[in-house]
N, C-alpha and C positions, 0 to 999 in steps of 0.2 A: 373288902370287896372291890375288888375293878371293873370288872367286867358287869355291870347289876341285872343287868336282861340276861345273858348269857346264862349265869349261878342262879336266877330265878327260876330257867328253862330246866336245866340239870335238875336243881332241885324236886322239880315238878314231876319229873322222870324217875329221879330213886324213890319218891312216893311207891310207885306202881299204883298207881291211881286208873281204875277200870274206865277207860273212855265210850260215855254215853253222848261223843259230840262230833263234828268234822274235826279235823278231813276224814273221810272215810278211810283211810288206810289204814286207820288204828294204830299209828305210830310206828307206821311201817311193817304192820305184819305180812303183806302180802306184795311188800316191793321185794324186787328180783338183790340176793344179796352181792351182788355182783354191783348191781347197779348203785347200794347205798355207800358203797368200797370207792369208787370210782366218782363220787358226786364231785370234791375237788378238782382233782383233774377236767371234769367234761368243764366244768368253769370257765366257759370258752366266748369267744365274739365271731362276728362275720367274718372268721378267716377262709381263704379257699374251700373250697367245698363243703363249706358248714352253709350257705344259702343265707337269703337275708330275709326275715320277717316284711318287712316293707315291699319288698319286690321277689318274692321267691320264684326262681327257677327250678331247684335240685331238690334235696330230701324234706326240706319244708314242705316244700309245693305237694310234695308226695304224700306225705305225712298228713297234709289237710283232705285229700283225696281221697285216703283211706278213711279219714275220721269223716268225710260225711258219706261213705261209703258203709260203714258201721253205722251209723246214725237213721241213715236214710232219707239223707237231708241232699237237692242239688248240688251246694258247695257249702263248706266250712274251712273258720277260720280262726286260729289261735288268738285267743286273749290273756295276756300273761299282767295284767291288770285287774283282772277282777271281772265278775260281771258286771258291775257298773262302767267300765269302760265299754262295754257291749250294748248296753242301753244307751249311755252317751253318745255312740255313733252309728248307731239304729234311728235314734232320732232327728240327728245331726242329718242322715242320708235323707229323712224322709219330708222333715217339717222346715217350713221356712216362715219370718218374724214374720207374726200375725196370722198363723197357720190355725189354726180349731181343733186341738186333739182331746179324745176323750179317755178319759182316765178313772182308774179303778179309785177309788179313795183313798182306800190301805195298799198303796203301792208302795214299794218299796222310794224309801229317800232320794235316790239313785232317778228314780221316773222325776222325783219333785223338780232334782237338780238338771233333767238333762229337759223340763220343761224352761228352765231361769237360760240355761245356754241357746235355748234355740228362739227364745224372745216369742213363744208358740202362747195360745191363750186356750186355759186348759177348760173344758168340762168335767164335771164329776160323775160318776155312777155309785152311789155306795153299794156297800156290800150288803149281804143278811147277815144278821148278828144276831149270833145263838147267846141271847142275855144268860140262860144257865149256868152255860160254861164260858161265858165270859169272852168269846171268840169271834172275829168277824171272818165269816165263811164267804159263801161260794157267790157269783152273779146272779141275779135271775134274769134269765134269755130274756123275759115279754118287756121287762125294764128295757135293757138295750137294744132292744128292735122299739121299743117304740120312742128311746132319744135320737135314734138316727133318722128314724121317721119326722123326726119334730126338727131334730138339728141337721140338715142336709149338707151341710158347708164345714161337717165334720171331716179332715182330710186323712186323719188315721187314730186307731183307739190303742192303747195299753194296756196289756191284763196282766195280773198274776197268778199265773197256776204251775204245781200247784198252790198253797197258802203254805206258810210255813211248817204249819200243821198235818199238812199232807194231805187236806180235805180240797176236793175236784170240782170247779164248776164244769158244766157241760161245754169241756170244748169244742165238739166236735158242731154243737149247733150255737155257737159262740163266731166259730173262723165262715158256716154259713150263714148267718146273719150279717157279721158283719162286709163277708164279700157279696152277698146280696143287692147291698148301697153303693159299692162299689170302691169301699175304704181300704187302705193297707193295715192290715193286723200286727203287732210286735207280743211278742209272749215272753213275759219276763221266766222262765222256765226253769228258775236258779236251783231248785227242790225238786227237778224230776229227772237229771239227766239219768239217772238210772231203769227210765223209762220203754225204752227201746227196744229194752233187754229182756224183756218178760211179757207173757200172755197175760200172767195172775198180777201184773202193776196195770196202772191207770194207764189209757189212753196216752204216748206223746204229739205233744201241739204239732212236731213234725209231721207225723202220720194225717194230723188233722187237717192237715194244709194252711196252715199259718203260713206267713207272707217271712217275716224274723221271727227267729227263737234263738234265745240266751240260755243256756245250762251252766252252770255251774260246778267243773266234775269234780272240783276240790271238795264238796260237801258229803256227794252221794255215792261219787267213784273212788279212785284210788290216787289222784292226782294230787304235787302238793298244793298247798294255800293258794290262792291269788289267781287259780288257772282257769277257766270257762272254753267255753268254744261258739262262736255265733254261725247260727247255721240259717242260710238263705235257701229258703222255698219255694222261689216267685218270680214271675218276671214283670210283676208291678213295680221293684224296686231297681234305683238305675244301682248300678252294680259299682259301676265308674266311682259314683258319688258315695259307695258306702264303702270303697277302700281308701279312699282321701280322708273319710272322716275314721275308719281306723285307724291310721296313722296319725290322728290329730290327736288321740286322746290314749295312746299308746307309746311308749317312751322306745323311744332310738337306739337306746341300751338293751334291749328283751332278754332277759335270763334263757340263756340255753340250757339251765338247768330246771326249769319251769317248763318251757315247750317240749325237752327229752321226755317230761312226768305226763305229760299228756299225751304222749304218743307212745309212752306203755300202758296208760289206762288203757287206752283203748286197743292197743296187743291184748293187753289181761281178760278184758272182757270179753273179745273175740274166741280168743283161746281154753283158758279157763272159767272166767269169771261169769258165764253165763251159768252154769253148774253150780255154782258156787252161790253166785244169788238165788237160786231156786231153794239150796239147800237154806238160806240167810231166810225168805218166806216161809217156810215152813217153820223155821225155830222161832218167829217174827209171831204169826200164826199162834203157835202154842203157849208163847210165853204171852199173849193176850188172853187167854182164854184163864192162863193162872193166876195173871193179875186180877180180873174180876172175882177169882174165890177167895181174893186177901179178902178180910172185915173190914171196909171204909173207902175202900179201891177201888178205883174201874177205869177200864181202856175204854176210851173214847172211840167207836169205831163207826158197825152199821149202824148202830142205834142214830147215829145223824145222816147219813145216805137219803134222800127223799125230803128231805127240811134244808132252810136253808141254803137252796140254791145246789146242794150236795149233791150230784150225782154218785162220787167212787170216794172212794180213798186208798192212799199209800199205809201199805199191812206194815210196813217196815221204820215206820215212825211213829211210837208208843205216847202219845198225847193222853198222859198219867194223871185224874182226878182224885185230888186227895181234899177236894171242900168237904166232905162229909166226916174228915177225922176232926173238923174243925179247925185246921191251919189250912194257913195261904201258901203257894207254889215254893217263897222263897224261904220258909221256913224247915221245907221240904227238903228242898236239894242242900242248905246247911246242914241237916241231918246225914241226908246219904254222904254229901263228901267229909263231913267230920267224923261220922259213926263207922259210914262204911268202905269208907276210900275208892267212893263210886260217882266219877263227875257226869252231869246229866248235861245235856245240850242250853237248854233255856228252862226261865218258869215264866208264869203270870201268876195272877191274884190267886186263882184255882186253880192250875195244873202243873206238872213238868213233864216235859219233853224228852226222854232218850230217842238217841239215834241208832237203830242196828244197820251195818254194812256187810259187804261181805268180808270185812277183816272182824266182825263176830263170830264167833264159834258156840258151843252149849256151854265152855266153861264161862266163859264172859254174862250172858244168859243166867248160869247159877248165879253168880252174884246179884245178879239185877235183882234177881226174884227174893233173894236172901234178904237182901236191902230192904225192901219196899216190906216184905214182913216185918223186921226190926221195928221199922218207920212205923206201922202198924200198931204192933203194941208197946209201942213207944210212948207216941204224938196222939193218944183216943182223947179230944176232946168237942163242949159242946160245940155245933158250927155256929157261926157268928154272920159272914153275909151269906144268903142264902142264893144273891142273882145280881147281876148289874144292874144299874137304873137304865131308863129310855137313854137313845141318843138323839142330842140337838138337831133340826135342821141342817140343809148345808147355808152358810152366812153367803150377804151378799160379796162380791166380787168388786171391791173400789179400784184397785191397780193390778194387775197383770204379776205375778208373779217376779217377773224379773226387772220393774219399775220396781217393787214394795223392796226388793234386796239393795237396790242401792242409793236409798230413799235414806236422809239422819233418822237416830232411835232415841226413843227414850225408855227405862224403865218406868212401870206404874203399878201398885197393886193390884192384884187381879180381881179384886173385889168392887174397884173403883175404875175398870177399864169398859166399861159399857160407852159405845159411840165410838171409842177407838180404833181405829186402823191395823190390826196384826202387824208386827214387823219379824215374824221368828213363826216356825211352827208349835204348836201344841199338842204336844202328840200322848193319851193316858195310855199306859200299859197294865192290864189288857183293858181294851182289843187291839191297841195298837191302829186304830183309824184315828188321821188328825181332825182334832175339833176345830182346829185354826190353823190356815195356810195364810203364808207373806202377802200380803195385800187384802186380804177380807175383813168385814164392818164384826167390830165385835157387839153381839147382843146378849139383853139381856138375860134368856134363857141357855147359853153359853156359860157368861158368868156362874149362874145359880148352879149349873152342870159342874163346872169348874170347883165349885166349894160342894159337892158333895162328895166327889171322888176324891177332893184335896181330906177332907174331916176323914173319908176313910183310911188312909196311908195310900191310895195309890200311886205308883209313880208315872209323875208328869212330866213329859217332855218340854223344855222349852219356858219352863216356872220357876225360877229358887228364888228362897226366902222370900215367897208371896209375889214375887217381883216377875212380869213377864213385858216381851219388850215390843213396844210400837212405834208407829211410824210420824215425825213431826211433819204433818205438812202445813 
């Protein structure tokens, strides 16, 4: 073997292994074949009228025009980094050291880190956590009207919608609430760019009139890896100041093979792909409804709408419960991909995740459902947890987030860490909100919290072998 990533990729591909995961293109089934012929060649840099990312005059420029023209967004703009470089310079445009932004809890890592860059001092909002399904859902609006009520010196908030789950808080009285106060809104919106695009999907934070929004379209569209688009909605934010900071956190090199893939997403779903996801809802739709006639099965859907903070949910993201066969999520998805050569997106303690796009069709769909029957009468046995425990308090707040990162560490068992200082996140899967962020007091019902999720198997972020790390001051 020379090549080992290369021959691991290949390999992964003569599987024919059913993709329940991003990118949505399904491995290219709905890029133009002309276009996958020609990926070499466009391998290109700032030559004459190729335009420059950093300063676009020509087909870039155009290309972004069109994409927030599809969107529905004022202006938009290429990110060939990830959404996290979109957060990164949303924040970057917006917060300055010693700033007051307030933050979803279960924000993505990306919000943690681009609070350490901007030297901002974070508040927290947690989420509802549906303890059955093991999952931290949606906000609830009277929480955040009444921290901005209390915290006035808040100068912009963070959300996630939707969760990765596809479950909604109410954005729409989210983006009025918080311009109410008078704050800038950023919407982490990595799981809805496909939002736009349909009646029958959730609300987008576009339409809502969020201030930023970050998409995602590698996940939901048709875009490859690594591609987003930040779309500005607002003339609260100076505009000057958030193309300086795309440029900071954005590499000088941009794959024109990356920004090409975004600018036929969004050809595709102009053209076709609005059709096409209509058709992906409907078979989205149906194959929910057969998933709950498996024995031990059920799609996660309305039954959480109205709880939890829930308003909507994304039909096209199968949030699959299998606690009732008595196995946990990841013994699930070893099942389908070793039984049935069907990769699912993620698991947790109770669920897995497929993703359908519009590079699904019914054959794709048949397997799903084939799968999950196997699983079925496979994996019947008794359940074991029946629900998460309580979650801790949020701890108090000793150092600022980005004093705790660059503070010396030590490791300490987590059993013997009570009075300690965080120096590292803690993050349980699920629900994936961290119990402990860099800088905050570790107490003792933290700890106790810590060993009972540890005695169960579940996986902790930021723990190995008992050992988690703080700060020597």
């Amino acid at each position: 073997m020379t090549a080992p990533l290369y021959d691991a990729l290949l390999k992964y591909v003569k599987r024919g292994t059913v993709p329940f995961h991003m990118p949505g293109h399904k491995q290219g089934k709905v890029l133009p074949k002309k276009y996958v012929e020609n990926l070499a060649k466009i391998d290109l840099t700032e030559l004459p009228g190729l335009d420059n990312l950093h300063n676009p005059e020509g087909p870039i420029l155009e290309a972004e025009r069109l994409l927030a023209q599809a969107f529905g967004s004022k202006e938009a703009f290429f990110l060939v980094n990830g959404s996290t470089a979109g957060i990164y310079a949303s924040m970057y445009a917006v917060l300055n050291p010693g700033d007051r932004v307030l933050v979803m809890r279960n924000s993505h890592k990306a919000v943690y880190n681009g609070i350490v860059l901007t030297h901002s001092i974070p508040f927290y909002l947690l989420p509802e956590i549906d303890y059955e399904n093991g999952i931290a859902m949606g906000i609830d609006v009277r929480k955040l009207e009444d921290v901005l009520q209390k915290e006035r010196d808040v100068k912009a908030v963070v959300v996630t919608y939707p969760n990765y789950y596809g479950f909604c808080s109410d954005i729409q009285k989210i983006v009025d609430i918080v311009h109410k106060y008078g704050k800038i809104l950023i919407v982490d919106e990595a799981h809805g760019a496909h939002f736009p695009f349909s009646e029958d999907l959730p609300l987008s934070s576009i339409k809502a009139g969020a201030d930023i929004v970050i998409q995602s379209l590698h996940k939901t569209l048709t875009s490859f890896t690594q591609t987003s688009v930040l779309h500005l909605n607002s003339e609260r934010v100076d505009v000057d100041r958030l193309r300086y900071s795309l440029s900071l956190f954005q590499s000088t090199s941009p794959s024109y093979i990356l920004m090409s893939s975004i600018d036929l997403a969004r050809e595709y779903m102009e053209k076709e792909g609005k059709e096409q996801l209509q058709k992906v809802i409907q078979l989205a739709s149906y194959v929910r409804k057969e998933i709950d006639n498996i024995e031990g099965i059920r799609c996660l859907g309305e039954d959480i709408v109205g709880k939890y903070g829930v308003v909507d949910f994304d039909v096209t993201k199968l949030t699959i419960s299998v606690k009732n066969l008595g196995i946990n999520g990841a013994e699930a998805e070893e099942f389908l991909r070793e039984e049935c050569n069907i990769q699912i997106e993620m698991f947790d303690m109770f669920n897995i995740l497929a993703m359908i796009t519009v590079g699904d069709d019914e054959r794709s769909i048949g397997r799903l459902l084939e799968g999950l029957k196997r699983l079925s009468k496979n994996k019947r046995k008794e359940v074991s947890i029946k629900r998460m425990e309580g979650f801790p308090s949020l701890p108090e707040m000793v150092f600022i987030p980005s004093e705790a990162i660059i503070k010396s560490k030590k490791k300490v068992n987590f059993m013997e860490a009570e009075g300690f200082v965080a120096g590292d996140f803690v993050i349980p899967y699920p629900p994936g909100v961290p119990i402990l962020s860099p800088g905050e007091r570790i107490e003792k019902d933290v700890v106790k919290y810590i060993e009972v999720l540890y005695n169960k198997g579940i996986k902790i972020l930021g723990i190995q072998n008992n050992l988690l790390s703080v700060c020597e001051i």
